[in-house]
mmJSON file of the N, C-alpha and C atoms, coordinates in Angstrom:
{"data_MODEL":{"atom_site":{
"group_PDB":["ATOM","ATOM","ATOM","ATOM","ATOM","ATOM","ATOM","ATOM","ATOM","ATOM","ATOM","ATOM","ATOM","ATOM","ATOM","ATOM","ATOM","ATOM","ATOM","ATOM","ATOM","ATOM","ATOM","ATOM","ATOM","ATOM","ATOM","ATOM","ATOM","ATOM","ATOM","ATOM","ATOM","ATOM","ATOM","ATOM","ATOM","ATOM","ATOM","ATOM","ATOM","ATOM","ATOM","ATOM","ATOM","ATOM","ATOM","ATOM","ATOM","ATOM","ATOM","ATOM","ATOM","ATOM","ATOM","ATOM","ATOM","ATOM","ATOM","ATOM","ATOM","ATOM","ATOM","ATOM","ATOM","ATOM","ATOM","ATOM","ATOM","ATOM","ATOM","ATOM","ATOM","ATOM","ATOM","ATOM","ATOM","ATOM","ATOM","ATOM","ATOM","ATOM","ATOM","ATOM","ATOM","ATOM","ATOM","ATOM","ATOM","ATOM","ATOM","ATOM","ATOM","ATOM","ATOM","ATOM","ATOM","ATOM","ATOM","ATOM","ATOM","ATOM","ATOM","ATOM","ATOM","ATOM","ATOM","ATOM","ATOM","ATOM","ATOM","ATOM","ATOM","ATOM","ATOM","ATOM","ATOM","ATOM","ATOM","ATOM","ATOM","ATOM","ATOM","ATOM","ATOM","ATOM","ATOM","ATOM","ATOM","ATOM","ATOM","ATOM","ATOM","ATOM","ATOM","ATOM","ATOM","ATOM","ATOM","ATOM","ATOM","ATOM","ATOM","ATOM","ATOM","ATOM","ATOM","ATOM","ATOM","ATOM","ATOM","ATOM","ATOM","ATOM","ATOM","ATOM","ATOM","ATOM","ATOM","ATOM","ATOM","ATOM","ATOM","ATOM","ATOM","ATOM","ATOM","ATOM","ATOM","ATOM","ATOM"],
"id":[1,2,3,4,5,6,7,8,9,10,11,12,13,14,15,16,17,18,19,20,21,22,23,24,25,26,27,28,29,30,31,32,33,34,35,36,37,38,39,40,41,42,43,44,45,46,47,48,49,50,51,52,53,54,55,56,57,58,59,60,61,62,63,64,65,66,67,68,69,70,71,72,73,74,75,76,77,78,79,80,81,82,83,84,85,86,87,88,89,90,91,92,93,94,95,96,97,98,99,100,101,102,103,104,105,106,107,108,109,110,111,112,113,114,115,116,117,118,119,120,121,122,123,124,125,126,127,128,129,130,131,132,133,134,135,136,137,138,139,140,141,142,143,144,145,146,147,148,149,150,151,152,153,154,155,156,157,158,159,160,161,162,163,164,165,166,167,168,169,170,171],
"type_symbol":["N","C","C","N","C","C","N","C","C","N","C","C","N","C","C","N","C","C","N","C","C","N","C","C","N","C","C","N","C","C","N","C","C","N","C","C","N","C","C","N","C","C","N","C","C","N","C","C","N","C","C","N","C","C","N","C","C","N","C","C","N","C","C","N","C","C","N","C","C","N","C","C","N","C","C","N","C","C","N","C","C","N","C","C","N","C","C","N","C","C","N","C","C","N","C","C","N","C","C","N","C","C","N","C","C","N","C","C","N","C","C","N","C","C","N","C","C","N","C","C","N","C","C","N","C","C","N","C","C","N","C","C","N","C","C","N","C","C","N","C","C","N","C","C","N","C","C","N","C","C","N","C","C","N","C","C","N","C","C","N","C","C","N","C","C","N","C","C","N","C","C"],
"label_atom_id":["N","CA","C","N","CA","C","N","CA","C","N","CA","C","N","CA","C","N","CA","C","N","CA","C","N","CA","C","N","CA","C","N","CA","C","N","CA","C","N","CA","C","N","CA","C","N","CA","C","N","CA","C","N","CA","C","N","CA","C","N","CA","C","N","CA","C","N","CA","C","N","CA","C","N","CA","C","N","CA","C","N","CA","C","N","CA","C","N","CA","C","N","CA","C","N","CA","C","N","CA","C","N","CA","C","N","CA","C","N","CA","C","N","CA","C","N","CA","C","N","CA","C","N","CA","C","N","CA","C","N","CA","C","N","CA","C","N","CA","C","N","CA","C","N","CA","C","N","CA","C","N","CA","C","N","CA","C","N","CA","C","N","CA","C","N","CA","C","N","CA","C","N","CA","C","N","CA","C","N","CA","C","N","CA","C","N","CA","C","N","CA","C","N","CA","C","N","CA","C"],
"label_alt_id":[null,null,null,null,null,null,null,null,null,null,null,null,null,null,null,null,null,null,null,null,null,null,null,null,null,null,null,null,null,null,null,null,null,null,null,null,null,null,null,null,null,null,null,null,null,null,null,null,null,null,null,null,null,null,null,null,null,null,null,null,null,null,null,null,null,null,null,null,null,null,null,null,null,null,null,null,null,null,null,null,null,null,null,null,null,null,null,null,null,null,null,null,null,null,null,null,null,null,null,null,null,null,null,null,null,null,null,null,null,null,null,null,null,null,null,null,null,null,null,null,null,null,null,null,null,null,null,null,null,null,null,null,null,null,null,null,null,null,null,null,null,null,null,null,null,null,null,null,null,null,null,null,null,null,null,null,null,null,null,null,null,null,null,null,null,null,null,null,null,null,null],
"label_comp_id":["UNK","UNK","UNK","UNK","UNK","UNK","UNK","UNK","UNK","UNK","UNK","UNK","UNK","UNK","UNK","UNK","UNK","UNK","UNK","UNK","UNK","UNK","UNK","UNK","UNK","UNK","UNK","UNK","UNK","UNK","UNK","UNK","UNK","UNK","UNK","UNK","UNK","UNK","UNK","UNK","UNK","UNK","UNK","UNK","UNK","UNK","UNK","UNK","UNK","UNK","UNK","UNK","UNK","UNK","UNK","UNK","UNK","UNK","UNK","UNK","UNK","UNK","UNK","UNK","UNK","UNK","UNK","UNK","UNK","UNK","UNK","UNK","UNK","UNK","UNK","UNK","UNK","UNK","UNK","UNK","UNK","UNK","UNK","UNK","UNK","UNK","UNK","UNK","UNK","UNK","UNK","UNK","UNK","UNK","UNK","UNK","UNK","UNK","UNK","UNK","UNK","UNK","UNK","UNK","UNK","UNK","UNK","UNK","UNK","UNK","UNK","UNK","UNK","UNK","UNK","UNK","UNK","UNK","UNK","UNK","UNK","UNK","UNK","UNK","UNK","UNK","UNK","UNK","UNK","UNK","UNK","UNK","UNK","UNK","UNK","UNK","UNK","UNK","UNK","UNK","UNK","UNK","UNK","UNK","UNK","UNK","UNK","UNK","UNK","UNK","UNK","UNK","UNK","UNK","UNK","UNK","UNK","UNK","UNK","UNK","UNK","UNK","UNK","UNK","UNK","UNK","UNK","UNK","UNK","UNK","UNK"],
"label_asym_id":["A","A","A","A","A","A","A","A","A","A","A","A","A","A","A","A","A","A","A","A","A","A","A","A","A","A","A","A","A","A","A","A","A","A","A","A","A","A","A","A","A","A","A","A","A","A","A","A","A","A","A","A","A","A","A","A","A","A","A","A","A","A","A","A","A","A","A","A","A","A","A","A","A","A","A","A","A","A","A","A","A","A","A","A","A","A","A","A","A","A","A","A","A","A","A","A","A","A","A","A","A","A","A","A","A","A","A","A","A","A","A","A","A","A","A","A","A","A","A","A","A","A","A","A","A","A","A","A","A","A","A","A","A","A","A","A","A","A","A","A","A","A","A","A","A","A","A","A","A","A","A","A","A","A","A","A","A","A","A","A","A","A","A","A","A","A","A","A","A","A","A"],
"label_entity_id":["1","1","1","1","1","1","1","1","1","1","1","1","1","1","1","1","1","1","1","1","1","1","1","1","1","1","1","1","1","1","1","1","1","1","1","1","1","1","1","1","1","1","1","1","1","1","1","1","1","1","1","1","1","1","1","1","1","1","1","1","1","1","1","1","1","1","1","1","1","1","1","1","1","1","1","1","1","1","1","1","1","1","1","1","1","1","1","1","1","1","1","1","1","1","1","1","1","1","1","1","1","1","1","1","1","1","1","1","1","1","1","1","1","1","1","1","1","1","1","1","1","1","1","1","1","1","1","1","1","1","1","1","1","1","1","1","1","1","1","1","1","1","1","1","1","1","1","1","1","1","1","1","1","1","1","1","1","1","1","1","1","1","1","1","1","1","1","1","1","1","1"],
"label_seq_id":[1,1,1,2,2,2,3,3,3,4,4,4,5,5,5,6,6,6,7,7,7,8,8,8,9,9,9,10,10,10,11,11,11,12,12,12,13,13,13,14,14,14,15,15,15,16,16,16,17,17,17,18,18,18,19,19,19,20,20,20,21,21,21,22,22,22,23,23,23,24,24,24,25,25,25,26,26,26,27,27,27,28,28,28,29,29,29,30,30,30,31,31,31,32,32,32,33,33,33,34,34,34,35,35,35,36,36,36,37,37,37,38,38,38,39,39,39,40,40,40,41,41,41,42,42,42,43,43,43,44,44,44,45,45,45,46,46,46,47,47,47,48,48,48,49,49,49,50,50,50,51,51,51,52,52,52,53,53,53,54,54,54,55,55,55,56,56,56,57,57,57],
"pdbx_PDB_ins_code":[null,null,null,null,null,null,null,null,null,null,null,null,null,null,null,null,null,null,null,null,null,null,null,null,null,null,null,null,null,null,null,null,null,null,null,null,null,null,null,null,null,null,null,null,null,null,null,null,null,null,null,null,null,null,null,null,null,null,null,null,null,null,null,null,null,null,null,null,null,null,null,null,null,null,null,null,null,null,null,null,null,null,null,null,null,null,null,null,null,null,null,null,null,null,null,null,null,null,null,null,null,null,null,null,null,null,null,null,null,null,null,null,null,null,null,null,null,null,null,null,null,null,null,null,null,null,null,null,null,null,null,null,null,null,null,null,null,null,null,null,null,null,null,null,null,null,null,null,null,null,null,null,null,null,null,null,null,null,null,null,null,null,null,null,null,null,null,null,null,null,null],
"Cartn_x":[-1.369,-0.75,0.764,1.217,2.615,3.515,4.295,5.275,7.012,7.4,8.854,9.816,10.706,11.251,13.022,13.588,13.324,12.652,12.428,11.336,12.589,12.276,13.369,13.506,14.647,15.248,14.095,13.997,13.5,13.912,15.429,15.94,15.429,15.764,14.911,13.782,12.831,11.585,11.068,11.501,11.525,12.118,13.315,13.697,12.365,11.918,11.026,9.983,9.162,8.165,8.078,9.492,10.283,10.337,10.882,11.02,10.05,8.508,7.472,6.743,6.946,5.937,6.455,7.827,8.336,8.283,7.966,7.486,6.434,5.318,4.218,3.379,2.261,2.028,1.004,1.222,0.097,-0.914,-2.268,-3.16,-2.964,-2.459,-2.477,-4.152,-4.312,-4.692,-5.178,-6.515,-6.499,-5.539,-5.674,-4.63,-5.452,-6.402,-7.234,-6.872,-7.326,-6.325,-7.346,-6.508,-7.683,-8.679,-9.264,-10.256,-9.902,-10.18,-9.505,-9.493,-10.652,-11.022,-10.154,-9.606,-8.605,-7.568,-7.145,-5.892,-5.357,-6.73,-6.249,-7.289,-7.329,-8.554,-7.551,-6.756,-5.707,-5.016,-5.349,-4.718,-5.293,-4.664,-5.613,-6.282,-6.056,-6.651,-8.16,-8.341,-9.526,-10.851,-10.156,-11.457,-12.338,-13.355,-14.08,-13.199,-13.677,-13.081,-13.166,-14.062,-14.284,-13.668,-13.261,-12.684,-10.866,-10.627,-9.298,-8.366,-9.444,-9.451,-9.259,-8.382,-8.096,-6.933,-7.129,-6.065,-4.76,-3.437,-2.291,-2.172,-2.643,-1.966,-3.539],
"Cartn_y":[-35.234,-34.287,-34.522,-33.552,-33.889,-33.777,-33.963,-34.316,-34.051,-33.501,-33.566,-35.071,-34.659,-36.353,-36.35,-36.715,-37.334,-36.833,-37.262,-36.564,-35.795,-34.402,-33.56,-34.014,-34.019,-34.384,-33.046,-33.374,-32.787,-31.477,-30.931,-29.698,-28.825,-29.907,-28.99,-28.385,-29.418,-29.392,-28.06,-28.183,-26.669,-25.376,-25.505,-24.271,-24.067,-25.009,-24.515,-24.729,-24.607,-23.812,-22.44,-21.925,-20.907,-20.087,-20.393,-19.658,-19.145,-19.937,-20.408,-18.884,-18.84,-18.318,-16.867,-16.66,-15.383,-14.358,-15.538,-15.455,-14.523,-15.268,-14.979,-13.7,-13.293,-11.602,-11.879,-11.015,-10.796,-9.652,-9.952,-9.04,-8.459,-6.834,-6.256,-5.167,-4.617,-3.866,-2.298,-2.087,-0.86,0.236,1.155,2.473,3.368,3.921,4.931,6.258,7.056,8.457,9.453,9.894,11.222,11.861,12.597,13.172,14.761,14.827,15.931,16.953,16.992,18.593,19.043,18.174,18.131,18.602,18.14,17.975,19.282,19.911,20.998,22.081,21.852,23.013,24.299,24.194,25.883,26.565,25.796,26.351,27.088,28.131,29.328,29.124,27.541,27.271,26.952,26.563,26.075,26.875,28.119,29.292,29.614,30.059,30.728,31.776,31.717,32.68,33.806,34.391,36.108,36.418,35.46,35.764,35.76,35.028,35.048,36.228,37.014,38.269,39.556,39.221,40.621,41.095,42.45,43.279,42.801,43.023,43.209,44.487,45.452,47.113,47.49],
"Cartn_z":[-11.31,-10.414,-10.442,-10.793,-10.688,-9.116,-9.254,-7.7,-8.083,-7.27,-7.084,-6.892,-8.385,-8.109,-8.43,-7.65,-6.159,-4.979,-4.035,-2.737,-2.036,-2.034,-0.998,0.526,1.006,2.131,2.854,4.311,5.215,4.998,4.977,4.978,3.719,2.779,1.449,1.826,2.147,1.924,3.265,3.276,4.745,4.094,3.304,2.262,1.351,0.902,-0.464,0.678,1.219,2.022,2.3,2.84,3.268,2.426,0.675,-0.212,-0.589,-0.961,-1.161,0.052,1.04,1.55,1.773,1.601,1.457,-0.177,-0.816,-2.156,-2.521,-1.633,-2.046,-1.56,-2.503,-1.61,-0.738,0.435,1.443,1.207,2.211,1.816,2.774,2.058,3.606,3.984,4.801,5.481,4.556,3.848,3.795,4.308,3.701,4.44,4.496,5.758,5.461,5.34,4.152,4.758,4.962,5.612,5.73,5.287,5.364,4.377,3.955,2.369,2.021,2.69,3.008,3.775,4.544,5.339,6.7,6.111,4.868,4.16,3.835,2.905,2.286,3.05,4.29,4.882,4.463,5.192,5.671,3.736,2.872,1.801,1.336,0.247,-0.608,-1.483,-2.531,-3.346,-2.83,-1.951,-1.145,-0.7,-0.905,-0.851,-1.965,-2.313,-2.763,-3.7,-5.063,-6.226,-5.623,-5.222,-5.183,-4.1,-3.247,-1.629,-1.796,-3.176,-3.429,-4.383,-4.715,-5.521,-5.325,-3.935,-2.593,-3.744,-3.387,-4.042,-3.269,-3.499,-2.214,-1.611,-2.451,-2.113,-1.463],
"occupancy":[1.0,1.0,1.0,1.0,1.0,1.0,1.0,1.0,1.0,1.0,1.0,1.0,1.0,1.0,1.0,1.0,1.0,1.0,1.0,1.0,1.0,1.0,1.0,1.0,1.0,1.0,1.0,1.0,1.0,1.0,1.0,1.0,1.0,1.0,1.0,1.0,1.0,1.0,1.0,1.0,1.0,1.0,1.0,1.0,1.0,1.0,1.0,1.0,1.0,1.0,1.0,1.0,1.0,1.0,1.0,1.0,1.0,1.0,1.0,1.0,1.0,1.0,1.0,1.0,1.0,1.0,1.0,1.0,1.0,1.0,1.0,1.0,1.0,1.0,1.0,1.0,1.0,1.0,1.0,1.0,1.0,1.0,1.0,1.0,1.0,1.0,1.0,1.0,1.0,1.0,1.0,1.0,1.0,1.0,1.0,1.0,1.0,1.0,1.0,1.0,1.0,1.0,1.0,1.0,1.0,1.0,1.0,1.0,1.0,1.0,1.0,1.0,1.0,1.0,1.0,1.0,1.0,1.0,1.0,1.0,1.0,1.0,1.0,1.0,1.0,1.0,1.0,1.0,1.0,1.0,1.0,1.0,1.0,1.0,1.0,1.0,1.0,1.0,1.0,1.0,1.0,1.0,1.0,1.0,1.0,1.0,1.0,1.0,1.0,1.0,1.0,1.0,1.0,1.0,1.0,1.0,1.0,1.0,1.0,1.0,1.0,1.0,1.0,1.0,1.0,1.0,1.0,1.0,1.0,1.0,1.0],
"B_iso_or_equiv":[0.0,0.0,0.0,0.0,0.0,0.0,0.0,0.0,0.0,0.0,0.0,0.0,0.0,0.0,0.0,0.0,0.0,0.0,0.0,0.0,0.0,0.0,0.0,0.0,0.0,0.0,0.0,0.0,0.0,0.0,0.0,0.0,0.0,0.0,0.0,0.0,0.0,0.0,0.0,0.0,0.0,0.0,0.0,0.0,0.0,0.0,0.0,0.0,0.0,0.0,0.0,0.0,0.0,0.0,0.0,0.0,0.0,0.0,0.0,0.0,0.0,0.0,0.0,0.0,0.0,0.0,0.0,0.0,0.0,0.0,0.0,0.0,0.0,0.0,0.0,0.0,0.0,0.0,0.0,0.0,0.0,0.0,0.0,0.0,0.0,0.0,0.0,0.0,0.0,0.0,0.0,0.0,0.0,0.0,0.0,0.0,0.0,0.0,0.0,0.0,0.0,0.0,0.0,0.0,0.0,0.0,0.0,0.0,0.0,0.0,0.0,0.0,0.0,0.0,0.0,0.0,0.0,0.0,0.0,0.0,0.0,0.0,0.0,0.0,0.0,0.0,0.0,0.0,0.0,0.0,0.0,0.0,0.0,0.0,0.0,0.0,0.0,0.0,0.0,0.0,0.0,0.0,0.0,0.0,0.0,0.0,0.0,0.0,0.0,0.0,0.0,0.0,0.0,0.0,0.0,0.0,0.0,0.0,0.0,0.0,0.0,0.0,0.0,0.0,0.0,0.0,0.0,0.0,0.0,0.0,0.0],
"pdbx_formal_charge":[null,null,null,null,null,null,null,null,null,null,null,null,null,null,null,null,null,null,null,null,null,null,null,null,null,null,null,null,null,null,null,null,null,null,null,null,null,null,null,null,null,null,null,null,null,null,null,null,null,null,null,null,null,null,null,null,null,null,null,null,null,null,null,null,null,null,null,null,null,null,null,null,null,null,null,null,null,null,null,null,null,null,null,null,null,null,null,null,null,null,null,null,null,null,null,null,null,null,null,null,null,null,null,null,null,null,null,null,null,null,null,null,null,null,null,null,null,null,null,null,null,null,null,null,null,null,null,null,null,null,null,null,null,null,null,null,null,null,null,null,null,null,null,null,null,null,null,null,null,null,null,null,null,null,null,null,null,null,null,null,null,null,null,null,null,null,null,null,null,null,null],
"auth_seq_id":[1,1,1,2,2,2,3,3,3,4,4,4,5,5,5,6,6,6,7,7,7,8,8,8,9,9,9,10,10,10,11,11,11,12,12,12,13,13,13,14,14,14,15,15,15,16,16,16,17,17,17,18,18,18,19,19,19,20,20,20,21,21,21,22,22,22,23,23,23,24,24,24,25,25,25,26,26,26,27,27,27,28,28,28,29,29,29,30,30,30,31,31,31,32,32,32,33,33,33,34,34,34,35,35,35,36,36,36,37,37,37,38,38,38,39,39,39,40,40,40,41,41,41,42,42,42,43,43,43,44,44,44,45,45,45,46,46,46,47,47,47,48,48,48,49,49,49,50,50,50,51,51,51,52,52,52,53,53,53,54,54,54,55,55,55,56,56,56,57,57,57],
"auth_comp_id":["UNK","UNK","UNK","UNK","UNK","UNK","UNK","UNK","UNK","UNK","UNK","UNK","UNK","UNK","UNK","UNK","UNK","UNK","UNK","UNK","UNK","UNK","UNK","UNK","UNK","UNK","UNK","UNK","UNK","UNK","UNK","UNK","UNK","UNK","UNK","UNK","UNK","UNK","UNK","UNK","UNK","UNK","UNK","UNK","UNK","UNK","UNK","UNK","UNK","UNK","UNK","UNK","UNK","UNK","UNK","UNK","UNK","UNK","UNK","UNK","UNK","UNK","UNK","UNK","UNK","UNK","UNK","UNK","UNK","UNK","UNK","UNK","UNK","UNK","UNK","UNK","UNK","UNK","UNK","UNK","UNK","UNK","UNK","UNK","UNK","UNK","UNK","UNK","UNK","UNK","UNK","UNK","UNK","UNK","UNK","UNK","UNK","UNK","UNK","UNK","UNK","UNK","UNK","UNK","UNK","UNK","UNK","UNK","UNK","UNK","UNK","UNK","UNK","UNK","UNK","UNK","UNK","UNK","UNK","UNK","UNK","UNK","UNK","UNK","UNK","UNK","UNK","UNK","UNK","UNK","UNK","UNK","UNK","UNK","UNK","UNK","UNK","UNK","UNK","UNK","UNK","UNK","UNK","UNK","UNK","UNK","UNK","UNK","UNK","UNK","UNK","UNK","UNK","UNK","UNK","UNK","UNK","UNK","UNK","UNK","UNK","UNK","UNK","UNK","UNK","UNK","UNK","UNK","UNK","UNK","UNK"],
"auth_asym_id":["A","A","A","A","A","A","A","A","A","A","A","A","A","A","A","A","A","A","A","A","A","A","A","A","A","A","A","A","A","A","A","A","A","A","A","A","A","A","A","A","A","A","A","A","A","A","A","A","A","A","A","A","A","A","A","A","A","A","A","A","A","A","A","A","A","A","A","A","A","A","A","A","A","A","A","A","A","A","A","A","A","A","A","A","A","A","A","A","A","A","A","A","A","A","A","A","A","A","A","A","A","A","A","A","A","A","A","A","A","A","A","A","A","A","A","A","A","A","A","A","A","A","A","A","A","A","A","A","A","A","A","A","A","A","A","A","A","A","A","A","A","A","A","A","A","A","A","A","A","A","A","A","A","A","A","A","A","A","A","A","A","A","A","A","A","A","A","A","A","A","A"],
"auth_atom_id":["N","CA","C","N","CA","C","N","CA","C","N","CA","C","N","CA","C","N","CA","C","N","CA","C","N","CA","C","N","CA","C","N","CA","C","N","CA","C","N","CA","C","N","CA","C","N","CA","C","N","CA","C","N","CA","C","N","CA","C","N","CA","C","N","CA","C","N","CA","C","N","CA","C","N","CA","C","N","CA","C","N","CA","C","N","CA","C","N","CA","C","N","CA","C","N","CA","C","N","CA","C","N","CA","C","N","CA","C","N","CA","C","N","CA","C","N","CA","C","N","CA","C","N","CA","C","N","CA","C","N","CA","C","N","CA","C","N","CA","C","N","CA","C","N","CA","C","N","CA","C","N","CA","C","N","CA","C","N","CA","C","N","CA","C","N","CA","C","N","CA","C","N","CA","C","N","CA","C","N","CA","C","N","CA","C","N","CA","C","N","CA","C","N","CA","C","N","CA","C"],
"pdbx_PDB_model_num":[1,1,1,1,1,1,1,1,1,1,1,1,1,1,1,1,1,1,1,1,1,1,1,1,1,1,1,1,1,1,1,1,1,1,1,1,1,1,1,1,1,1,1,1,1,1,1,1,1,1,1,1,1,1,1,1,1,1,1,1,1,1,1,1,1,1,1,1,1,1,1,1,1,1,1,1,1,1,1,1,1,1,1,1,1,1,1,1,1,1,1,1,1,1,1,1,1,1,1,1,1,1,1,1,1,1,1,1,1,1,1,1,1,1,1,1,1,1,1,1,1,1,1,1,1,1,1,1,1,1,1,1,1,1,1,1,1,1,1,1,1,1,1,1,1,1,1,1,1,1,1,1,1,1,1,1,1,1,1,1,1,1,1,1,1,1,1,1,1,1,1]
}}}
């Protein structure tokens, strides 16, 4: 096992903890999102072919 040599002074040894744990990644938290339906309820793409096939005039 290796070791740090010389042994860091107290202050070090509190920096490289510090560095060390700001370093490293956290697990965060799912992100739940919505569900499509909700998403794209109100849009036009979302209808039915034959219902999107309205004349304008």
């Amino acid at each position: 096992m290796s070791s740090i040599r010389p042994a860091p002074t107290d202050e070090e040894a509190v920096a490289i903890v510090a560095a060390v744990e700001a370093a490293w990644p956290r697990a965060a938290a799912p992100v739940e999102e919505p569900p499509a339906r909700w998403r794209w309820s109100g849009r036009w793409w979302s209808k039915p072919v034959p219902l999107r096939r309205t004349r304008p005039w």
